[in-house]
C-alpha positions in Angstrom: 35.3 -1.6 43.1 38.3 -2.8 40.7 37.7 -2.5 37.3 37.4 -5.9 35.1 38.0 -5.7 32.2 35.5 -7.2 29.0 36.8 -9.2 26.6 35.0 -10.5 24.2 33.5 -8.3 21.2 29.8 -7.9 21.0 29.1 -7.1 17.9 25.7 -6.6 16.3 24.7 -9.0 14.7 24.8 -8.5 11.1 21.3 -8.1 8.9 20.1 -8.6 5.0 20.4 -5.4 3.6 20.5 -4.8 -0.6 22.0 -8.0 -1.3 24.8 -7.6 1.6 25.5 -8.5 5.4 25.6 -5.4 7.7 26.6 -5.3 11.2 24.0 -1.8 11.7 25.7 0.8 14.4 24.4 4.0 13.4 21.6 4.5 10.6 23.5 5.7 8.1 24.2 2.4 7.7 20.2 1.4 7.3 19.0 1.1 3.8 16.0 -1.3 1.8 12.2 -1.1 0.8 9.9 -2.0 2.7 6.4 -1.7 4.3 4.5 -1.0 7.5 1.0 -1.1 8.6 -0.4 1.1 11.2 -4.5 1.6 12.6 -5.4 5.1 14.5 -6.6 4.1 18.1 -10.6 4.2 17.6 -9.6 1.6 14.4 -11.3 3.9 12.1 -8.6 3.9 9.5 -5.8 2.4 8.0 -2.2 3.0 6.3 0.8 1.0 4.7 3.2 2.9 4.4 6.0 2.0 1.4 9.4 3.6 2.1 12.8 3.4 0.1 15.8 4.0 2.5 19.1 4.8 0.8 22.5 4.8 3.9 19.6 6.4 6.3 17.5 8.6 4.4 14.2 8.1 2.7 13.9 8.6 -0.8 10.9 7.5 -1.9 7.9 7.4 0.6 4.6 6.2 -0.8 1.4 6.5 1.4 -1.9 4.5 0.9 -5.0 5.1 3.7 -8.7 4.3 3.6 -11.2 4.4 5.9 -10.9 8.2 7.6 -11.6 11.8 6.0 -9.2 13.3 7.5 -6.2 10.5 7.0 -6.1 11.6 3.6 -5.3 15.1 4.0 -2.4 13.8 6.6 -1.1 11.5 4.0 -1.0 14.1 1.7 1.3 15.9 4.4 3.0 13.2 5.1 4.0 12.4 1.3 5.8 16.0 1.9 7.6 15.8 5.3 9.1 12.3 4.7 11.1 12.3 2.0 14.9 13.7 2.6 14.4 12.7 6.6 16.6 9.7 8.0 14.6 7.1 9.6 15.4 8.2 12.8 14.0 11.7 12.2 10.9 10.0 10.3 10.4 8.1 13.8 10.1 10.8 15.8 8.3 13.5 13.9 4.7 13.6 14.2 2.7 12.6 10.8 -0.3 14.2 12.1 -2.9 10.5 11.6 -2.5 8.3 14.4 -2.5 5.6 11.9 0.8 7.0 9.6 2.5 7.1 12.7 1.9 3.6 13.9 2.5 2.1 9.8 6.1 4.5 10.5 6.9 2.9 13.9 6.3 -0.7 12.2 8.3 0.0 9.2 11.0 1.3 11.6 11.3 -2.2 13.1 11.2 -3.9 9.6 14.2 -2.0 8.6 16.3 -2.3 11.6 15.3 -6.0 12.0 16.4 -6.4 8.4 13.3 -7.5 7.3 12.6 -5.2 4.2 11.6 -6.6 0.6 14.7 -5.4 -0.9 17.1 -7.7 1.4 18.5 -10.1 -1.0 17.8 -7.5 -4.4 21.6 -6.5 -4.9 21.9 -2.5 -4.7 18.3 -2.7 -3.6 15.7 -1.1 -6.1 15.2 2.3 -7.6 13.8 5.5 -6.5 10.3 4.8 -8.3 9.9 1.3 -7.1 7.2 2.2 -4.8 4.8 2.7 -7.7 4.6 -0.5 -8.8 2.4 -1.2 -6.2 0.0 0.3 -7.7 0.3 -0.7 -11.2 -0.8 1.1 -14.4 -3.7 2.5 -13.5 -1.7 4.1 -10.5 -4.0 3.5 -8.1 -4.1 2.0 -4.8 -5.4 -1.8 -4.9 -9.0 -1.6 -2.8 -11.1 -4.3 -1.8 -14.9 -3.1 -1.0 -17.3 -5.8 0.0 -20.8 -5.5 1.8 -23.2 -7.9 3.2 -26.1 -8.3 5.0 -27.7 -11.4 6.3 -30.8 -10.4 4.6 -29.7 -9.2 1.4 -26.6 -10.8 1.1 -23.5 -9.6 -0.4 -22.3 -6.7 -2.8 -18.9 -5.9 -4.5 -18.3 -2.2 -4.7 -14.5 -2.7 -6.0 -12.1 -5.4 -6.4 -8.0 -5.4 -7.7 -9.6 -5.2 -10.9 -11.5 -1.8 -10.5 -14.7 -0.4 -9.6 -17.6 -3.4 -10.1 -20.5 -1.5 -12.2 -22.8 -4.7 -12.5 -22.6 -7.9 -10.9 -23.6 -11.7 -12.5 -26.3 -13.9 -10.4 -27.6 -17.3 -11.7 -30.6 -18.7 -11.5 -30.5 -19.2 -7.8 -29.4 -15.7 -7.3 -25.7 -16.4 -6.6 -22.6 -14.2 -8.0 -21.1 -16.0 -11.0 -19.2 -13.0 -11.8 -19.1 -9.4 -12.1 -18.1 -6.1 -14.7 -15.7 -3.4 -13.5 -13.7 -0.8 -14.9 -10.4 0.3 -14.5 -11.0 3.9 -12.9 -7.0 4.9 -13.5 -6.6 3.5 -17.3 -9.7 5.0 -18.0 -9.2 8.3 -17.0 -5.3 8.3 -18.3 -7.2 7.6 -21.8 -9.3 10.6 -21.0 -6.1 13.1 -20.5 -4.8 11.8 -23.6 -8.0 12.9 -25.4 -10.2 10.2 -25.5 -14.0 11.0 -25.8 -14.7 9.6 -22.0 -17.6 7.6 -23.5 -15.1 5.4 -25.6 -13.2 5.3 -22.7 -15.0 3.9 -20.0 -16.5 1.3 -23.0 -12.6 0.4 -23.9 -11.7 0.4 -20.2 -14.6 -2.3 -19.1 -14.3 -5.5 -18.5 -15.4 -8.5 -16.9 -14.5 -11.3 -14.8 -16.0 -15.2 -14.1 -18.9 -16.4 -15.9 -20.1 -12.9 -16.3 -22.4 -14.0 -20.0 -23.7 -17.1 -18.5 -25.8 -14.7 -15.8 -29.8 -14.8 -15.6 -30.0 -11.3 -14.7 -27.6 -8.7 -13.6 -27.8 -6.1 -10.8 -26.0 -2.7 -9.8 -24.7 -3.5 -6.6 -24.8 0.5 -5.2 -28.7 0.5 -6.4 -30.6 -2.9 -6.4 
């Protein structure tokens, strides 16, 4: 067969990265924050993943699971092999819970789709941006709910922290409940706070917590 020749230039097309238009080729040229999702195949866990890319390799990895035992001790693993890997390597090497490597194959596709949070953030952000996530307290945010058609329902912890008591009315509804922040509370601690004071300072409540007819513990009653 002769040969024909191409002609026109196909070029990748170019993607939001740090404020800037790049035409990706290798992943060197792959950098933002972002996130990815991933759930181990009998759905008995979760993780979202938080990495920092900087021209291909991950600075900053930040790993959140719930649900599974042994997740934790992969994340903990995981927070160790990630960072200093490019992407690519990240991709392929195996983060031990089904779960991390699922959040790492979805994060892959966020960055290479240029779909991370940092695409229009000029320079991207910082090597410690990941954190914020978790605010103050530095502590994942956790939602804990449980119901039952006969009992109804029971909030273990919310963004605000872990629910101690919780507010019904008259009819028996929740009007509200009283948490405490678990991560202020125990930084006040390190810093030599009498952990009575402490959980006292660090409680709080939310809705129309003094208007309640009674209160209950949601773990006990």
């Amino acid at each position: 067969m002769c040969c024909v020749r191409k002609g026109a230039l196909h070029d990748p097309a170019p993607i939001p990265e740090e404020g800037k238009w790049v035409k990706a080729k290798q992943i060197g040229d792959i950098s933002g924050l972002s996130h990815g999702v991933g759930r181990c195949a009998p759905q008995q866990g979760a993780c979202k993943l938080t990495l920092n890319i900087k021209e291909g390799i991950i600075e900053e990895a930040l790993v959140e699971v719930i649900g599974c035992s042994g997740m934790t001790h992969s994340a903990a693993m995981a927070a160790e092999i990630l960072p200093g890997k490019t992407l690519l390597e990240a991709l392929n090497t195996d983060l031990v819970c089904d779960a991390i490597n699922v959040a790492m194959r979805e994060i892959f596709l966020q960055f290479v789709y240029g779909r991370s949070q940092s695409a229009f953030s000029e320079n991207g952000l910082p090597v410690g941006a990941g954190m914020e996530d978790l605010g103050k307290g530095l502590r994942s945010q956790v939602g804990t709910m449980y119901g039952t058609k006969a009992k109804g329902a029971r909030y273990l912890e919310l963004t605000e922290g872990y629910v101690s008591r919780l507010a019904l009315d008259e009819n028996d509804e929740i009007i509200g409940y009283e948490y405490v922040s678990l991560g202020k509370m125990m930084d006040a601690i390190k810093k030599g706070m009498e952990p009575n004071e402490a959980y006292k300072k660090f409680t709080g409540t939310y809705g129309r917590f003094n208007e309640a007819a009674r209160y209950i513990d949601p773990r006990k009653e």
